[in-house]
C-alpha positions in Angstrom: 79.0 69.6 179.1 78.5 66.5 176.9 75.7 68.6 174.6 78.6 71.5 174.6 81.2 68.9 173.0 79.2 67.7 170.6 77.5 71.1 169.6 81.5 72.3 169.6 82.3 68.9 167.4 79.4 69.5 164.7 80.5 72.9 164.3 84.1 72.1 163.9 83.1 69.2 161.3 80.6 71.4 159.7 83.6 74.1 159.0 85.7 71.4 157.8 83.6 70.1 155.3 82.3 73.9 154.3 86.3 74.3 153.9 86.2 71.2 151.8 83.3 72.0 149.9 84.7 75.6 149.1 88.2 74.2 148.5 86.7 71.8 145.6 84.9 74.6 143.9 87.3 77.0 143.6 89.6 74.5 143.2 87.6 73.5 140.1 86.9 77.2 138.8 90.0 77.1 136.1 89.0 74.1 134.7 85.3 75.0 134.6 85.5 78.3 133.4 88.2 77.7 130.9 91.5 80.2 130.1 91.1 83.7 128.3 89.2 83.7 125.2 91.5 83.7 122.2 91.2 84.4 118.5 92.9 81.0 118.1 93.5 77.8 120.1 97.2 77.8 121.9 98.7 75.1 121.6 99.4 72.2 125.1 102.7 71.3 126.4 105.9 72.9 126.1 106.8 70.2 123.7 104.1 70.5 121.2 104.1 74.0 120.7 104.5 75.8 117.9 107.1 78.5 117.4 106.6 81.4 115.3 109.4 83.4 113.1 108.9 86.0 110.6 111.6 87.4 108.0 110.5 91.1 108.9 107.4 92.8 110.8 107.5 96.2 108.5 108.2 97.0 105.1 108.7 100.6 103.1 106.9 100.8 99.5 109.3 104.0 99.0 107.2 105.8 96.6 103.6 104.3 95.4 102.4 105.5 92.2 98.5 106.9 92.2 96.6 104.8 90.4 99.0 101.1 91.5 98.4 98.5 94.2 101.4 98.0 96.1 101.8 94.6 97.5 104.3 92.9 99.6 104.5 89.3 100.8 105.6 88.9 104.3 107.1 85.3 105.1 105.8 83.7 108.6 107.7 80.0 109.5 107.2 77.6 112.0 110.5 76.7 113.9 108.4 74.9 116.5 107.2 71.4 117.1 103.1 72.0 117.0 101.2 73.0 114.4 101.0 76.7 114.1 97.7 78.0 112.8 97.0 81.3 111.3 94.2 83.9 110.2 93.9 87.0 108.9 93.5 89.9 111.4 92.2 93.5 111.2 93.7 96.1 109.1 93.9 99.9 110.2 92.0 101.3 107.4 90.6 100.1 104.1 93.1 101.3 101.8 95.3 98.3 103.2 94.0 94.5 103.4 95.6 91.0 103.7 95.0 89.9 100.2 96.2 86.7 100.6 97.5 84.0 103.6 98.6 80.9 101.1 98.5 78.6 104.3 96.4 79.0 107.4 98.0 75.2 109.2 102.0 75.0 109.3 103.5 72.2 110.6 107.4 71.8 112.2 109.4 73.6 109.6 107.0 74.8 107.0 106.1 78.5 105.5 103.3 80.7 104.5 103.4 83.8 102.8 101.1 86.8 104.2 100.5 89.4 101.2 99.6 93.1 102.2 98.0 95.2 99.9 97.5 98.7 99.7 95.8 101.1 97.4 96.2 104.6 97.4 93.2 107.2 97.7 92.6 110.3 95.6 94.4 112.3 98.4 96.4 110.1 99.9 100.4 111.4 100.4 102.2 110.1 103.3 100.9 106.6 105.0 101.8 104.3 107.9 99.0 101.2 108.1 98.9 97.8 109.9 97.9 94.5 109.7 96.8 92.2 112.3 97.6 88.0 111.6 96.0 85.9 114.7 98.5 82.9 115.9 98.2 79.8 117.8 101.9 80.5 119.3 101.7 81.4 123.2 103.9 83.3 123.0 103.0 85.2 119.7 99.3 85.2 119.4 99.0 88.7 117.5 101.2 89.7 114.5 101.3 93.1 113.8 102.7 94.2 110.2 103.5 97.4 108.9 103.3 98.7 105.7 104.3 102.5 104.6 105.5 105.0 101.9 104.7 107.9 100.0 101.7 108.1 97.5 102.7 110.2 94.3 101.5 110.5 90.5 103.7 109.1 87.9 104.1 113.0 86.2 103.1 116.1 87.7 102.6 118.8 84.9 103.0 122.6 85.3 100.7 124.2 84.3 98.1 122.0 83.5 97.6 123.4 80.3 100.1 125.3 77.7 98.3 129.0 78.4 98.7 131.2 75.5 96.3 134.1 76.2 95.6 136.3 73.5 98.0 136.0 70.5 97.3 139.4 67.9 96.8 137.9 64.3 99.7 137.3 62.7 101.9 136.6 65.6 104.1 134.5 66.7 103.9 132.9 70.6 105.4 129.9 72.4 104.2 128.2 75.8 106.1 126.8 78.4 105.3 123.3 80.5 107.5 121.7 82.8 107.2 117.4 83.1 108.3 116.1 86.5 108.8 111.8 86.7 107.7 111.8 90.3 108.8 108.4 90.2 112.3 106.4 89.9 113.8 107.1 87.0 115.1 109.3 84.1 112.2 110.3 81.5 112.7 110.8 78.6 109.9 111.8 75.3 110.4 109.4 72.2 107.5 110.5 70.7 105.3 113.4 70.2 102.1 114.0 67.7 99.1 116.7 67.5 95.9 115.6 67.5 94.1 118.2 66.4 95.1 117.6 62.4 93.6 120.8 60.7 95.8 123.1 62.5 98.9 121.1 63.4 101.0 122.4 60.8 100.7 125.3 63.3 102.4 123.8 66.8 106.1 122.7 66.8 107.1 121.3 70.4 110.7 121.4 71.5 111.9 119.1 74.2 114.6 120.7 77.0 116.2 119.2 79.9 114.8 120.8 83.0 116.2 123.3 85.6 117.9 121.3 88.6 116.7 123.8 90.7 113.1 122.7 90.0 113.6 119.1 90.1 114.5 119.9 93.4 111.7 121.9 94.4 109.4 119.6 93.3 111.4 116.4 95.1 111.2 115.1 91.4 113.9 112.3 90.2 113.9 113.8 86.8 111.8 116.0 84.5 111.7 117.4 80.8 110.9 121.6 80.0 108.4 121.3 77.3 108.4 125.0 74.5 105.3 124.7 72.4 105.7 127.2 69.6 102.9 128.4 67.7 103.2 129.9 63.8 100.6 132.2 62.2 97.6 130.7 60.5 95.1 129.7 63.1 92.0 131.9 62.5 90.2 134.5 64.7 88.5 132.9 67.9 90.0 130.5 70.7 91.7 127.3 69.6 92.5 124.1 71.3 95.6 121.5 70.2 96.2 118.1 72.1 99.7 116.7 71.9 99.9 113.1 72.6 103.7 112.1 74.1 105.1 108.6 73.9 107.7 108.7 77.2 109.6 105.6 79.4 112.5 105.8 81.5 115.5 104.5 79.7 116.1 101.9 77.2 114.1 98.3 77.7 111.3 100.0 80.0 107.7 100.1 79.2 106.4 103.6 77.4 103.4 105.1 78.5 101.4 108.2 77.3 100.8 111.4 78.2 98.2 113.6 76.7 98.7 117.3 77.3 96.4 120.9 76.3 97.0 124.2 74.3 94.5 126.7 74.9 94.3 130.5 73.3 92.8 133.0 71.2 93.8 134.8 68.0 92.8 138.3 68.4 92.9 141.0 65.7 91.5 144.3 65.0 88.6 142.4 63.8 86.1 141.1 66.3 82.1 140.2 66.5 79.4 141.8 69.1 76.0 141.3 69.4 73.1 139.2 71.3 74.5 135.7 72.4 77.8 136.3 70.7 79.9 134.3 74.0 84.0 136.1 72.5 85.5 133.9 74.9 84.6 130.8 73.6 84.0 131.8 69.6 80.1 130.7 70.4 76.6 132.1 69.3 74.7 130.5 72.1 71.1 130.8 70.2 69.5 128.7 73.3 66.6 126.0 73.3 64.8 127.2 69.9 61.3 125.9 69.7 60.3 124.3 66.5 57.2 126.3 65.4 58.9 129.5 65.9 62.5 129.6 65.0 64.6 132.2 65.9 66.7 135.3 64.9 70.1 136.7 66.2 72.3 139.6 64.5 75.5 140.3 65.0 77.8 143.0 64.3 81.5 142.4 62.8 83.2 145.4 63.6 86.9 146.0 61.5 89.5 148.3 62.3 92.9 149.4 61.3 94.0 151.2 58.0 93.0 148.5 56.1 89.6 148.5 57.7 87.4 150.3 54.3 89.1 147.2 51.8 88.0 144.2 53.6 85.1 142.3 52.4 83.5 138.8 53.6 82.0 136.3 52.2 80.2 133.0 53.4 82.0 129.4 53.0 79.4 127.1 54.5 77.0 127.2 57.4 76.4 124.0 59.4 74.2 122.3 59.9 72.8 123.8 56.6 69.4 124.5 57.8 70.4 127.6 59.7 70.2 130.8 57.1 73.0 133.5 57.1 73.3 136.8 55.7 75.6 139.3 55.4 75.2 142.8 54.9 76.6 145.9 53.3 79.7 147.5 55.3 79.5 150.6 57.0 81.4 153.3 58.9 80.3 153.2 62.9 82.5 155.9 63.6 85.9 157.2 61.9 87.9 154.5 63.3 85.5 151.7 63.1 83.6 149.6 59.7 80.5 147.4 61.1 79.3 144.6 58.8 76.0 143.3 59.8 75.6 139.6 60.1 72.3 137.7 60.8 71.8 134.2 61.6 68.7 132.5 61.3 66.7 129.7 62.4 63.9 128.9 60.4 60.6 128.0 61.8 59.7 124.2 61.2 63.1 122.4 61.7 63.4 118.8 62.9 64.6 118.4 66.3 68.1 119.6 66.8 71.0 119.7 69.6 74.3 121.2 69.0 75.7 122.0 72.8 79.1 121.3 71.8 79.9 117.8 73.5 81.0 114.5 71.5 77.5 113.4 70.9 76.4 116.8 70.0 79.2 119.2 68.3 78.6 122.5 67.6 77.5 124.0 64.5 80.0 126.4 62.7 79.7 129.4 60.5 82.8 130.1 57.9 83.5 133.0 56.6 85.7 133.9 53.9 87.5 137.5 54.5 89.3 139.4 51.9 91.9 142.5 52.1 93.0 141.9 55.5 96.7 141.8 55.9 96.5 138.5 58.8 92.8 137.8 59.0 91.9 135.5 56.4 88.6 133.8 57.7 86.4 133.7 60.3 84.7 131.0 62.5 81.7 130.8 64.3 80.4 128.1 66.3 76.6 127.9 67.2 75.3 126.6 70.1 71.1 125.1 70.2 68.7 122.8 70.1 65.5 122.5 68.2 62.4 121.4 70.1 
């Protein structure tokens, strides 16, 4: 009996101080193992606390030009008594960052400015994107802030390019372009110039106020219809013309440029066939030419009309001068046709050569002089090679 009230004792005891035992180590486990990780320290007591305020959690760009960074400076304040620490967060994508937090430590009553910036992609239209700022306030520890709009150029041009086809020797022909201001604002042209000197006596552009209807359709604030007019004189073969506009939005705003196209071609009853001969473009593409050989192309210029048996050519100038032209005798290739041979050569032993048409390397050209045609009064060839 007296073993059985001891063995009952020990076992009571030993489940007491288990109990104990347990009881201090769970007791213990907050302090040990700490609260939540956080991105930044909380602060202690109620007291010292800080207290975080922010003017506004979101702000709309409106409309967000292309090629701009849109930025806006968010304004974070302490209305507690702690210090209130800050640091920059994650962003949704990459297009929008924190570019700048001008104070990471704010004490009672002090404030820091949080500058979101966003730049627009290639493709980019509508966007919605977020920014994270990490806080030391318990009750605020993550800042979310929202920046969105709508990416647009500054002008949208229709077409891209003043289109005038084919335009008969001669003629007349305007093109049509319509300038929308996709931005805020009323634009306006205050200057205009060609580019292309040697046949802008050629182009007059008139400036028009644009359809309403339009403006609307393209959700444009305003816009300008553009006539370019062209005038006879421009020789056989296509033609380009760059006009160069000066623009702003009202009196006192910055101007900016605007460089637009004219493409066409000035078609008659005479016209060029052979090996190489590329109408579209005007070009004799003669290829890679190698050195000790040379090379050989002719061409037929083919004339009709009534006046077709009076007209006569003659060469202006060849360049580069190297290259060797010849024309030939005219003659009937049917009733209603006159064919005037025309060969272009490349002598053998030429210094290395490239003319493919770019900045670097212009083309060469061929002028010819023609006489007794009522509209055509020369001709233009432009030769494409190199020399190796």
């Amino acid at each position: 009996m007296k073993s059985r009230t001891i063995f009952l004792g020990s076992l009571v005891a030993g489940i007491a101080v288990g109990a104990g035992i347990t009881w201090v180590s769970f007791g213990q486990a907050g302090s040990l193992l700490g609260p939540p990780p956080a991105e930044l320290p909380l602060a202690g007591s109620k007291d010292e606390e800080p207290r975080l305020a922010i003017d506004a959690t979101a702000h709309d760009f409106g409309t967000v030009e292309r090629s701009q960074t849109a930025r806006h400076a968010f304004r974070i304040s302490n209305h507690g008594q702690g210090v209130l620490r800050l640091k920059a967060g994650r962003t949704t994508c990459s297009a929008c960052t924190i570019a700048s937090l001008d104070k990471t430590e704010l004490a009672a009553g002090e404030t820091a400015n949080v500058v979101i910036e966003y730049k627009p992609g290639s493709f980019a239209r509508d966007f919605r994107q977020t920014a994270t700022v990490l806080t030391s306030d318990p009750q605020n520890s993550r800042v979310e802030l929202t920046v969105s709009g709508k990416v647009s150029d500054k002008l949208l041009n229709q077409p891209q390019t003043f289109e005038f086809g084919n335009v008969p020797a001669g003629n007349s022909a305007t093109a049509e372009m319509r300038l929308f201001y996709m931005l805020q604002g009323e634009i306006r042209v205050t200057a205009q110039a060609f580019t292309g000197e040697t046949s802008a006596d050629c182009f007059s552009l008139e400036v028009r106020p644009v359809e309403p209807e339009k403006l609307a359709e393209k959700e444009a604030s305003s816009g300008v219809l553009l006539v370019l007019s062209l005038k006879p004189g421009l020789p056989l073969g296509p033609f380009v013309q760059t006009i160069r506009l000066t623009l702003d939005t009202g009196e006192g705003t910055e101007s900016f440029e605007r460089k637009l196209g004219a493409l066409g071609t000035i078609v008659s009853d005479v016209t060029i066939v052979g090996p190489g001969w590329q109408a579209s473009e005007g070009v004799l593409a003669l290829g890679a030419v190698p050195r000790g050989e040379g090379a050989k192309r002719t061409l037929r210029i083919l004339v009709r009309g009534e006046d077709r048996k009076q007209v006569r050519m003659e060469k202006v100038s060849v360049d580069p001068p190297e290259v060797q032209v010849t024309l030939g005798e005219p003659s009937p290739l049917n009733e209603n046709v006159e064919q005037i041979p025309l060969e272009v050569e490349i002598p053998p032993g030429l210094p290395p050569l490239v003319r493919l048409g770019s900045p670097q390397s212009p083309y060469g050209e061929i002028l010819l002089k023609v006489d007794n045609h009522p509209h055509v009064k020369e001709l233009k060839l432009r030769l494409k090679l190199t020399i190796e």
